[in-house]
C-alpha positions as CSV (number, residue, x, y, z in Angstrom):
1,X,-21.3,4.8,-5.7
2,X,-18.1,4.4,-4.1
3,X,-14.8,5.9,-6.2
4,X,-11.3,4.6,-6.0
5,X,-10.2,7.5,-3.9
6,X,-12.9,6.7,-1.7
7,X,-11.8,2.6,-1.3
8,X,-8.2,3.6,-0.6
9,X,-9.4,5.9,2.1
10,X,-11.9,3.8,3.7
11,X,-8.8,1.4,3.8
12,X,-6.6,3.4,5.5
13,X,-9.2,4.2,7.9
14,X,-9.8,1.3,9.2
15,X,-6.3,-0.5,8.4
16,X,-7.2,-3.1,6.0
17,X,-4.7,-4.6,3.0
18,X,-6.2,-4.9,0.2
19,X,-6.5,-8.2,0.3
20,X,-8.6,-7.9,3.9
21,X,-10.6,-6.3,1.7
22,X,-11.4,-8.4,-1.4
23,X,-11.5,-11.3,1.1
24,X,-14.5,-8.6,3.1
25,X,-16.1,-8.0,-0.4
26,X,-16.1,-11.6,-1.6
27,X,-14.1,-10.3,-4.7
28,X,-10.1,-10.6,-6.4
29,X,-7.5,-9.0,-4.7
30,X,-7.2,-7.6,-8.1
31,X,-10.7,-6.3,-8.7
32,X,-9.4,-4.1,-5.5
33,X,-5.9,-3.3,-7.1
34,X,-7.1,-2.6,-10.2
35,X,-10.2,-0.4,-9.1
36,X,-8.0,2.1,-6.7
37,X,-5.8,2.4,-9.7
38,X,-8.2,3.6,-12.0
39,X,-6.7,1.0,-14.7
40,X,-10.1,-0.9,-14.9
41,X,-13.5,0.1,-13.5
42,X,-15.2,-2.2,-11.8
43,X,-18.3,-4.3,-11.9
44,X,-21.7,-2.4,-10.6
45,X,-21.9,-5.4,-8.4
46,X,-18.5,-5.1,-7.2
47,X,-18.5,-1.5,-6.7
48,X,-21.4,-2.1,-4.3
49,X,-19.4,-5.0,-2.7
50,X,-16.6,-3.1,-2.0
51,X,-18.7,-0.2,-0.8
52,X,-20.6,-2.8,1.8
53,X,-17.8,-4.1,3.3
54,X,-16.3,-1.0,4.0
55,X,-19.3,0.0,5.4
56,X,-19.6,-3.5,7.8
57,X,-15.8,-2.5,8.8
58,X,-16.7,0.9,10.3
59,X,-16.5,3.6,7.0
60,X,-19.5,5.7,5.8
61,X,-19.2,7.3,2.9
62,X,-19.4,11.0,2.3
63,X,-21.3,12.3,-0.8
64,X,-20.7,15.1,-2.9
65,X,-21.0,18.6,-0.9
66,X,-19.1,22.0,-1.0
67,X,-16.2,19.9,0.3
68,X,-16.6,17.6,-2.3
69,X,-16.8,13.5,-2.0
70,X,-14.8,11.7,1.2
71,X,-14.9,8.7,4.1
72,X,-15.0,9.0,8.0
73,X,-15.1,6.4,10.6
74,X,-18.7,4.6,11.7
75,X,-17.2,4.0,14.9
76,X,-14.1,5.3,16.5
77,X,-10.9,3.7,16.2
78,X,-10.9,2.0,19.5
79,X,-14.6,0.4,18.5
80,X,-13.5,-0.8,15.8
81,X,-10.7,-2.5,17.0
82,X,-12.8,-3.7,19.9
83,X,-14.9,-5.6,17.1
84,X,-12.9,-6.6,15.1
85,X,-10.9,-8.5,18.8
86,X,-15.3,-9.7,19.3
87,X,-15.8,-10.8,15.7
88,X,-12.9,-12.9,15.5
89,X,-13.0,-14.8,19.5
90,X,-14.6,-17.8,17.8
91,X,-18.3,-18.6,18.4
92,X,-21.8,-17.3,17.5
93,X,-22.3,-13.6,18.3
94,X,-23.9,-13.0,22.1
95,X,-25.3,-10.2,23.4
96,X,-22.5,-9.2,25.6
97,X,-20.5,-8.9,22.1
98,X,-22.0,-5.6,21.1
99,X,-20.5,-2.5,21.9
100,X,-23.1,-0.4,23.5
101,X,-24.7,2.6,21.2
């Protein structure tokens, strides 16, 4: 399950307010505020919200290892821009709108 660290990260990543967010997870901008800040921990179902749309915007999550817990990028920064520029051109989603794997 995702931890605040974790949701600030992911942000960062892929350059999203907190408010992109929230709007992303379908929750408060202040069920994002708060959670990052450690003042109030979040629903289960939020936590998993959060975690999804992070995930739909281009961060995996990294588990507990030697290194300890962390983020990366799904996609480079470039693809994820180039999605974000196809998601948001208006219309249902064609084939020629997926970046080749």
């Amino acid at each position: 399950m995702i931890t605040p660290a974790q949701c600030r990260a992911g942000r960062a990543l892929i350059d999203w307010t907190k408010d992109q967010l929230a709007e992303a997870a379908s929750v408060s901008p202040r069920t994002i505020s708060d959670f990052e800040c450690g003042k109030k921990g979040a629903s289960e179902a939020s936590r998993r919200a959060i975690e999804a749309a992070l995930f739909d915007g281009g961060v995996l999550l990294v588990g507990e290892d030697e290194a300890g817990v962390g983020v990366r990028l799904k996609f480079t920064r470039r693809e994820v821009k180039a999605i974000d520029v196809l998601e948001n051109e208006g219309g249902p989603t064609g084939e020629d709108d997926q970046l080749p794997l």
